[in-house]
NUZADO-671131 format. One record per residue: y, z, x of N, C-alpha, C in turn. Coordinates in steps of 0.02 Angstrom, whole numbers, plus 50000, padded with zeros to 5 digits. Example, Ala and Ser with C-alpha at 12.3 -4.5 7.8 and 13.67 -1.06 7.14 Angstrom:
REM residues 2
497165039050660497755039050615498355039050660
498885035450642499475035750684500025039450645
REM end
This chain:
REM residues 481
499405000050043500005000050000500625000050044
501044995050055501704994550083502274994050014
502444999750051503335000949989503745001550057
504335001650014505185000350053505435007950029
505535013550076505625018650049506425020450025
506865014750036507135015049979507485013249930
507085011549918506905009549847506805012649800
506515019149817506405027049776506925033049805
507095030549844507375038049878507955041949835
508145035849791508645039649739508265043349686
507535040549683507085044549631507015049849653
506865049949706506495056549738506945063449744
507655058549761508355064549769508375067049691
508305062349642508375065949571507865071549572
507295070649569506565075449555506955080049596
507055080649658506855085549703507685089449673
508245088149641508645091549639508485096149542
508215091949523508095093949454507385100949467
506985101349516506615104349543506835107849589
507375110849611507695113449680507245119749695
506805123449646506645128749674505905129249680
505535121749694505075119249723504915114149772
505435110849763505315104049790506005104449859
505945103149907506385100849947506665096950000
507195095550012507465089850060507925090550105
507985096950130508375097450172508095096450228
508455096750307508145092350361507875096450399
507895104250415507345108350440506775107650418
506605104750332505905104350293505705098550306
505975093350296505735086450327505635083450377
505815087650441505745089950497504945090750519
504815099450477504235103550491503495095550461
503605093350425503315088450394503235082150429
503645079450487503825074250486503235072250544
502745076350568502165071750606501615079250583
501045076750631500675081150604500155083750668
499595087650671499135087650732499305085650804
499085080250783499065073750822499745071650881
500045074450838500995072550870501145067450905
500915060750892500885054850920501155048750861
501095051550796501545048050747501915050550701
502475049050684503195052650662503375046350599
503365051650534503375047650466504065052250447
504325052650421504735055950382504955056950331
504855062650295504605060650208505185061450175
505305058750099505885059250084506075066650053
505475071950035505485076650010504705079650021
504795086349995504375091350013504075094749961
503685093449925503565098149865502995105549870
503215110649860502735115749869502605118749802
502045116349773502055118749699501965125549701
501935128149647501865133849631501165135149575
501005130449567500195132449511500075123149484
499715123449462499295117749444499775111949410
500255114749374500545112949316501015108249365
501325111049416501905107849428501565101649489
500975102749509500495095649555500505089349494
500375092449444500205087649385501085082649361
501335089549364502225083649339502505080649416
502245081449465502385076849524502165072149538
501595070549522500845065749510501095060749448
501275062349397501675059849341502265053749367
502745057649391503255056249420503135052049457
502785051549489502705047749564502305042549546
502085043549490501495034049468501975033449424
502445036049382503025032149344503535029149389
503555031749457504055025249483503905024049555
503155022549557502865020449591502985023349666
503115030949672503345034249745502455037049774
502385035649827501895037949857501875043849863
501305049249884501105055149877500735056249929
500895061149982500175062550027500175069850017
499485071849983499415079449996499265081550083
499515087650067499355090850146499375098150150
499215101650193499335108750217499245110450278
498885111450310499305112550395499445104750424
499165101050397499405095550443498845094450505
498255097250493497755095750559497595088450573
497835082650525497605077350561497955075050614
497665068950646497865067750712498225060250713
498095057150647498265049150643498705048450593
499145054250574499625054450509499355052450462
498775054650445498515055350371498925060250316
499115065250356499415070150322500355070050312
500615063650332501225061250330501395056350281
501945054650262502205051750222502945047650245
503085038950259503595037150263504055036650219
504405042050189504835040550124504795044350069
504275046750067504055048350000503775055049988
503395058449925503415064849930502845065249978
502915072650035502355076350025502105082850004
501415084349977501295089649924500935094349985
501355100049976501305105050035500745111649998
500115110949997499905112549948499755123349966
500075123650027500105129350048500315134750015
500685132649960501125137349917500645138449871
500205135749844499515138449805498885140849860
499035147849823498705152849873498465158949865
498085158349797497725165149771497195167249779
496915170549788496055172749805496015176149724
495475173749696495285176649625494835181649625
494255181549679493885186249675493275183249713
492635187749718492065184849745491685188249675
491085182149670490615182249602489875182949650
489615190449659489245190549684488395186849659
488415186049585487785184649539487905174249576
488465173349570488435165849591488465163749677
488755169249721488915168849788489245164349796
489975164049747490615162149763491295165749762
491665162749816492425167549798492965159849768
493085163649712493645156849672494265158849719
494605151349734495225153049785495615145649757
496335146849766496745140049787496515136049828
496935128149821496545123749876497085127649930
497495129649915498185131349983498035137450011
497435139650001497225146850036496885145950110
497145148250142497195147250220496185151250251
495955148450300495175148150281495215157450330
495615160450380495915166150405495825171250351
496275169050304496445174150263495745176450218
495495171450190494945172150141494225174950169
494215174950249493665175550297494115187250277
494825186450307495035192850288494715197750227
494655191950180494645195950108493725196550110
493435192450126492795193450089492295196750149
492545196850203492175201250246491985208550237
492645211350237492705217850213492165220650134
492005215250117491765215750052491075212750053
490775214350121490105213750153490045203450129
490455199950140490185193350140490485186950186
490385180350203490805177550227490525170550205
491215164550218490935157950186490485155550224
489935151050199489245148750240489385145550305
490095139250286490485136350343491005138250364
491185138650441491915139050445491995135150498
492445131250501492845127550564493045131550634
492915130450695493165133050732494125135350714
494555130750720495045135650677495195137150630
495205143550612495445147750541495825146550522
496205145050553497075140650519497315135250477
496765132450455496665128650393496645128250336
496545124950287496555126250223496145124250173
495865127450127495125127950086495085120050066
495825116650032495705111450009495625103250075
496055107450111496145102150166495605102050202
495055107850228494385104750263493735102450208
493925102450137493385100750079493645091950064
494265089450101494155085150079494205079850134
494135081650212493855078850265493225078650287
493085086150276492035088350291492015094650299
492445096750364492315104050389491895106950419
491785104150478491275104750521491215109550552
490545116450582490615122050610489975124750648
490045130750676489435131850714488825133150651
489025135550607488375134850543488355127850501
488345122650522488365115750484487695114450507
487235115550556486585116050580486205117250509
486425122250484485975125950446486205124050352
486935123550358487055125550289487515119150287
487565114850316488195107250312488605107350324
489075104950286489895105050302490025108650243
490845111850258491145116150217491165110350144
491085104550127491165101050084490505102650057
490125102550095489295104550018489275111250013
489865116350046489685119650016490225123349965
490355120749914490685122549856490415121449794
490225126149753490045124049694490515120249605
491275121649641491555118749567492305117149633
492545111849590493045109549608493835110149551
494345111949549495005107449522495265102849545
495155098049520495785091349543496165089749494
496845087949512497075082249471496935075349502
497025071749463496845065749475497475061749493
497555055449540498225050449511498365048449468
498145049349411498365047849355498735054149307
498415059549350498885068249320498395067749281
497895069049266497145074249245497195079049276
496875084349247496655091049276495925088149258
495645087849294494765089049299494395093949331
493915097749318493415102149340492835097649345
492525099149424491965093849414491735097849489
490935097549458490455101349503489725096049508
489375097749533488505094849530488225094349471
488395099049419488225095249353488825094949279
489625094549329490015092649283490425088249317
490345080849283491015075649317490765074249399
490065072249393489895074049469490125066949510
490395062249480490575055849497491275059049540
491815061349501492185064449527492295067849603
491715073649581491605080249641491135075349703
491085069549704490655065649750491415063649772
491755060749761492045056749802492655060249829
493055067249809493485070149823493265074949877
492725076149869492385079849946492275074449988
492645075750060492615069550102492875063450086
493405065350035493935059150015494485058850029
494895062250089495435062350108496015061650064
495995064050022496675063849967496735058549940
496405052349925496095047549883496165047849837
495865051249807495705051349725495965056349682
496035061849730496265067649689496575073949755
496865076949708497225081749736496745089749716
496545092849776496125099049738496405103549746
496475106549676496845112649669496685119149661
495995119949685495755125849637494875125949667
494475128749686493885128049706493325135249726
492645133749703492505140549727491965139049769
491835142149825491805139749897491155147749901
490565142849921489805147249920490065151549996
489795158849974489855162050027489115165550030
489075170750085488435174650090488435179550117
488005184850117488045191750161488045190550207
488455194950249488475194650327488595202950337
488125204050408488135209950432488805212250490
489035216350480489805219350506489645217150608
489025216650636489035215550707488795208750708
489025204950781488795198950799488565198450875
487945194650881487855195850954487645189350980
488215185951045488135178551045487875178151124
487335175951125487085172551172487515167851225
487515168551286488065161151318487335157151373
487135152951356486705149651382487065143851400
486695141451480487175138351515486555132351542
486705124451510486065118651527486375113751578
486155110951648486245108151677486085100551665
485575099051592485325090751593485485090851502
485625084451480485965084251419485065084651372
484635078851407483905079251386483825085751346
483765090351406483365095351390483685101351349
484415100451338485025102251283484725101051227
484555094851203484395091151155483765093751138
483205094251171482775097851159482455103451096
483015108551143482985114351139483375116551061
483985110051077484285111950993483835108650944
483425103350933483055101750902482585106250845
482425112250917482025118850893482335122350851
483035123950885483555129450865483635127250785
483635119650751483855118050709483395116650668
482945120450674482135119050659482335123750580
482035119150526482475124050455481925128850460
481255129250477480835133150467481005140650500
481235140750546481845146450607482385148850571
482465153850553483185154950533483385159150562
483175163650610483455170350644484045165650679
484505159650719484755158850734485395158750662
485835160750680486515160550628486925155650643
487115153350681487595149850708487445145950786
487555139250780487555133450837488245132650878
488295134550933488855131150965488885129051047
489195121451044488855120051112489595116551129
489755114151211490225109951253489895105451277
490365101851307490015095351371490675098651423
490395101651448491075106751545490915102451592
491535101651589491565096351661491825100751722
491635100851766491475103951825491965100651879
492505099451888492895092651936492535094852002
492505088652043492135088552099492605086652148
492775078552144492885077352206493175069352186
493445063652215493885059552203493225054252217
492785048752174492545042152193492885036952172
492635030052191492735024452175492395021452099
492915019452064492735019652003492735008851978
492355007651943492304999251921492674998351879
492374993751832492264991951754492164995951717
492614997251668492075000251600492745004751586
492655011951543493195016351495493425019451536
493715015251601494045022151655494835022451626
495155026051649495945027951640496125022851709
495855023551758496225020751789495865016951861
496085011451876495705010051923495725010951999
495145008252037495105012052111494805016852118
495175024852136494825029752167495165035352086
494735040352070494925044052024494475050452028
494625056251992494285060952013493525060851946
493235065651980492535064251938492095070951924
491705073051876491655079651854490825079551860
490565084651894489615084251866489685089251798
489445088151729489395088951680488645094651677
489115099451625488605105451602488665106851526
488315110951495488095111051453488045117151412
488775121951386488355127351369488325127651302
487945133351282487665132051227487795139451182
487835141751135488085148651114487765151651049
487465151251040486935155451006487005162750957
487055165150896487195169250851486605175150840
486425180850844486185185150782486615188950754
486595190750691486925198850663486585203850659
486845207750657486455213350653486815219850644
486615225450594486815231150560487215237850629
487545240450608487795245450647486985249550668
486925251450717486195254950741485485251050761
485675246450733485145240250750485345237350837
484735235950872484765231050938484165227350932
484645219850907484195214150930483755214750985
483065209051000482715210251044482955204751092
483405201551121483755197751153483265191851188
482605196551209482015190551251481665187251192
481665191351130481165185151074481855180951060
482265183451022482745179951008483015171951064
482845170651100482915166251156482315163851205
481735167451184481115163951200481125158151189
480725154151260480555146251236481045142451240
481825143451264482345138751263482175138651358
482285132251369482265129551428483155128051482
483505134151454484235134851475484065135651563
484605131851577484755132551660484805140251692
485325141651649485755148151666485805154451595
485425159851603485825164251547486355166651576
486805167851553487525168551580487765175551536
487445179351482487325182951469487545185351385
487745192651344487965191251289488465193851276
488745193251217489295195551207489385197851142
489615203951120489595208451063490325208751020
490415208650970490955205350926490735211450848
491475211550837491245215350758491345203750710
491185206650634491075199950606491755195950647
492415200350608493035194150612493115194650664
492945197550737493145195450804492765189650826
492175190050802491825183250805492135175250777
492145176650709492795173250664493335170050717
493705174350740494315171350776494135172050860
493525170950882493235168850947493645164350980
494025159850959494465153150987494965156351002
495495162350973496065161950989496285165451045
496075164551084496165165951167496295158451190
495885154651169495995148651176496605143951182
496855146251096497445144451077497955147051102
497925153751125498415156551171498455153351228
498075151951280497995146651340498495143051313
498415136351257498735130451231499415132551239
499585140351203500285140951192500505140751241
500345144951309500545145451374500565138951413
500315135351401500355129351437500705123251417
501025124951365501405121451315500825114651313
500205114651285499935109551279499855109051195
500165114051164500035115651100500555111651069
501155109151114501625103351048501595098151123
501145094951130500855090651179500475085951106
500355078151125500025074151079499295076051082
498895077251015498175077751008497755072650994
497865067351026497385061750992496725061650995
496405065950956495635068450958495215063950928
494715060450978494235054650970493485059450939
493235057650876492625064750867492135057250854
491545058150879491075053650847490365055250821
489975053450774489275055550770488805050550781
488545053350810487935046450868487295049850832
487025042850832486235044050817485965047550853
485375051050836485165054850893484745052150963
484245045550954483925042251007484605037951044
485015038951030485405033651086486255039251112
486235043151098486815050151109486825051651156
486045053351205485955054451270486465048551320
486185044351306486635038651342487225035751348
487315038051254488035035351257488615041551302
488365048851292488835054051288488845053051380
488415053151419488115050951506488635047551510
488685040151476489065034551518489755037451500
490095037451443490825040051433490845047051488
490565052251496490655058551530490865055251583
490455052051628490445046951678491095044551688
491335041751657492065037651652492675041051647
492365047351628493185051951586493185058551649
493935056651692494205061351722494155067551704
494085072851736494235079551683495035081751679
495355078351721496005079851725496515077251664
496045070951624496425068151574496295072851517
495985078051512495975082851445496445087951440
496985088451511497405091851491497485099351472
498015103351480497615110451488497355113151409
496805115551433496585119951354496275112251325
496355106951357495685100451313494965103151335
494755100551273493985100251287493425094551281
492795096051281492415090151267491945094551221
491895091251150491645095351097490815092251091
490325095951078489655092851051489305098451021
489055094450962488745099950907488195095650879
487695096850902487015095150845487215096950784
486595093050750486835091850665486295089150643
485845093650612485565095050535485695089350487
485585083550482485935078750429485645081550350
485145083050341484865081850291485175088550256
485675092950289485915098750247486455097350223
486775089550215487225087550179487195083150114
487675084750072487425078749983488085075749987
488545075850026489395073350019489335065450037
489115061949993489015055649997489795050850037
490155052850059490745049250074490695051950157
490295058150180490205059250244489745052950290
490115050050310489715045850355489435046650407
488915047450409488525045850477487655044650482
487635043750559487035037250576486365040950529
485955033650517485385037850496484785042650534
484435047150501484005050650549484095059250543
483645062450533483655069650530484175072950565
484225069250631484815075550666485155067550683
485775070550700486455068950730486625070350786
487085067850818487345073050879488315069450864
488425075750891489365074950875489485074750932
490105071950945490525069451030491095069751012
491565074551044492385072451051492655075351090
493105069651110493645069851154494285075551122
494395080751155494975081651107495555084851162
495935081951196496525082751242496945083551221
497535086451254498255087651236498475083351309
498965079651252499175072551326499815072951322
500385072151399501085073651386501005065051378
502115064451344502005057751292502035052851354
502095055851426502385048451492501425045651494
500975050051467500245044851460500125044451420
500275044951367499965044251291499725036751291
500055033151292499815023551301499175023451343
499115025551392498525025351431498085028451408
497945035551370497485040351352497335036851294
497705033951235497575030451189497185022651186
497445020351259496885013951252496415016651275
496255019751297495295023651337494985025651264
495235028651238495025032951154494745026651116
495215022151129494845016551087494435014051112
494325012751164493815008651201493275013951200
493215020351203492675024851181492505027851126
493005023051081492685023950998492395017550997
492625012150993492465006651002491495006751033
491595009251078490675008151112490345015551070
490605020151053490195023251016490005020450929
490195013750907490175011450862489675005650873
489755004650931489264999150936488445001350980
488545007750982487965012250993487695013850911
488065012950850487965013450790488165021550776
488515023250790489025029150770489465028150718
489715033250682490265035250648490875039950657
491405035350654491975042250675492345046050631
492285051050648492435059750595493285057750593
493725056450523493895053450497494585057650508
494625063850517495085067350532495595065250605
495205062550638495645063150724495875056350731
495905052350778496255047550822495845042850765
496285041050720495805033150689496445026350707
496085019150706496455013550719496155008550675
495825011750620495325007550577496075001950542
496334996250550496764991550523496694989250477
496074987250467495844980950396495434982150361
495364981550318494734981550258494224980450277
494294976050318493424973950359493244980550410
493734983350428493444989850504492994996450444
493784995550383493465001350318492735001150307
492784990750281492134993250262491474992450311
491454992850363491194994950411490845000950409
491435006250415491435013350432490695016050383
491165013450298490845015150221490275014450251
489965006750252489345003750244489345001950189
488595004150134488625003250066488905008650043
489185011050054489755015750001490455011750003
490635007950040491155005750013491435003749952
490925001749926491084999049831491275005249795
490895010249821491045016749779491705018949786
492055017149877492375019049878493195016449858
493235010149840493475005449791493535006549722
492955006449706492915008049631493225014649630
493075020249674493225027649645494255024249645
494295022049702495095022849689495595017949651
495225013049616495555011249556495425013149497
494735018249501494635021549446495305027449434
495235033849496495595038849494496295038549526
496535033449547497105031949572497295024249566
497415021049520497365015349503498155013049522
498545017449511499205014549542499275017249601
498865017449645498735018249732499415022849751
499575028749738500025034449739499745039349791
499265040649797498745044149841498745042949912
498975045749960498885045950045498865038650045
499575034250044499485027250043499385026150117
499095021750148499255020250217498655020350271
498125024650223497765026150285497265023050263
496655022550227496355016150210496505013150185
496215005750210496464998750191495974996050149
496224994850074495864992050024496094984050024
495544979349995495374973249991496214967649966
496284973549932496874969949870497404969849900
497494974849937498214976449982498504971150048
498234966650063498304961550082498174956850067
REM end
């Protein structure tokens, strides 16, 4: 969808002044809005809407297909390719809806806003002996914003993505419906808005499966020198018949060595460059009750790890917010308003070994920048039903990403490598996790990505968004050129 933004901008100044004590346009707010994650593309919206309850998503949604103004929902803004931006037009800041209703222990859900931050709700239901099945490495997100990318985590091994695991949804629709739609209500709906990037609907409202969890955590740091025998070992770990493991979490550590001569192929740069021998660690979960001690040698029997490197003891939410030491690093290094162009991919599992070898191979460790990493997470496929989640066929998966903080004098250079190593992880028959660095242009790359879901994914958005109002910009439908 290409519009002339303005062309509306006098619409938008009306709404947003007839609305002044929701909606806004002053230039500190359109500012905070005006890129996102990623910080490598800069949209600037013509206004800001932060509803206040269901009612007022629905008269903006209205508004905006009566005079044809585009709409991108958002809340922190974690994408990386301005999915979550808008040139001109509103965006729906859905942060301001933000209630926790309760936890329903007979169903093992807590009803929440989509604008409830995933921190806070981990706050509320812990204390109250429970926690959600998935969580994203950061907490700083939002219920609706990782249900309608995937939400990927160290328990997706076991229990999927934060998108299968919700049992009822609110959306409005582009057309301003309020719909409720779950697995056996409106399930046409609840299929395509999980893992629909703000497509079809806007979710307002959702109750999100949680489960008991014991108040201690005790994490294993296992340390693998060969990717093979990584692979292996998680195979077991992800074995559904096993459940004493709680949680999966693994790196690709690059080790910098020493400066070689580099060819052909996804280098940054040519000639002589520096070069990393690659390790492998791996991080491993039990819980367990105040007075209880795990048996640490059964619990880790039979894994073929290089190095135990040893464990580490956590109450639940220190475990929870395990990263933010991390993020502190970022702050200190100012790599935290540095560009994120995060390349994530999911590789089949017989050809991952090779592909993840040759890229490691190619990729400096110096280009990840301080506080970058190299992300890899086995993956359980068959513990997902979110039909719009793409990836290769086959029981397990394996995930790959690049995810650096790059200052902007290389961004051009770090950005053509990303492509050229999305690019060969696609033609290894991969799929790329839809949130980070995308360059998908045409209808033909879309329907690529889809496969045979593309029709669905067509049909869903002239069904539920027929006047294309919805996150215009970022997939490219047939008609639009």
């Amino acid at each position: 969808m290409t519009v002339d933004s303005s062309s509306f901008a006098s619409a938008i100044r009306a709404f947003a002044e007839q609305n002044a004590d929701w909606v806004f346009f002053d230039d500190a707010t359109l500012e905070e809005h005006a890129t996102d994650w990623g910080r490598w593309k800069f949209e600037t919206p013509g206004a800001v809407a932060r509803p206040r309850g269901t009612e007022d998503v629905v008269a903006l949604v209205n508004y905006c297909r009566e005079q044809g103004i585009p709409l991108t929902p958002r809340a922190h803004g974690h994408s990386q390719s301005g999915q979550s931006t808008s040139d001109g037009g509103f965006v729906l800041d859905i942060r301001s809806m933000n209630e926790i209703r309760g936890i329903d222990e007979a169903t093992g859900t807590v009803d929440c806003d989509g604008g409830v931050v995933w921190r806070v709700l981990c706050d509320y239901t812990v204390p109250r002996g429970y926690v959600p099945r998935v969580l994203t490495n950061n907490l700083a997100v939002c219920v609706a914003g990782t249900i309608s990318v995937a939400g990927i985590g160290a328990a997706s091994f076991r229990y999927g993505l934060q998108a299968d695991n919700v049992t009822e949804l609110e959306v409005v629709t582009g057309e301003g419906e309020v719909i409720v739609c779950s697995r056996e209500q409106n399930r046409d709906l609840f299929d395509v808005v999980r893992c629909g990037y703000g497509q079809f609907g806007i979710i307002t409202r959702a109750k999100v499966m949680v489960r008991p969890c014991k108040p201690k955590v005790r994490m294993y740091h296992l340390l693998y020198d060969d990717l093979g025998v990584f692979m292996k070992d998680a195979e077991r770990i992800m074995d559904p018949e096993d459940d004493k493991y709680h949680t999966l979490e693994s790196r690709s550590a690059p080790c910098p060595i020493f400066t070689k001569r580099i060819g052909e192929g996804i280098e940054l740069a040519k000639g002589m460059q520096m070069y990393a021998y690659w390790l492998y660690p791996l991080f491993l979960t039990v819980e367990y009750d105040e007075g209880e001690d795990p048996n640490d040698a059964e619990f880790i029997d039979g894994l073929n790890y290089y190095q135990n490197l040893g464990v580490v003891e956590y109450t639940q939410l220190e475990f929870l917010n395990r990263l933010e030491p991390v993020f502190e690093l970022w702050h200190r290094a100012n790599a935290w308003d540095m560009a994120h162009p995060w390349m994530e991919v999911i590789m089949p599992w017989d050809v991952a070994q090779s592909y993840i070898e040759f890229a490691q191979e190619n990729l400096p460790p110096q280009a990840l920048g301080a506080g970058g990493h190299v992300l890899l997470w086995p993956a359980c496929t068959v513990s997902s039903d979110s039909p719009l989640f793409m990836h290769p066929e086959g029981k397990f998966n394996m995930g790959w990403g690049i995810l650096p903080a790059v200052p902007q004098k290389f961004l051009d250079q770090a950005l053509n490598s990303l492509d050229m190593a999305s690019e060969m992880a696609i033609g290894y028959g991969g799929k790329r996790y839809l949130s980070g660095y995308i360059t998908f242009d045409t209808p033909e790359k879309w329907a690529a990505h889809f496969g045979d879901k593309w029709d669905l994914v067509c049909e869903a958005k002239k069904r539920w968004d027929p006047s294309g109002i919805l996150a215009p910009g970022f997939i490219q439908y047939p008609w639009e050129n």
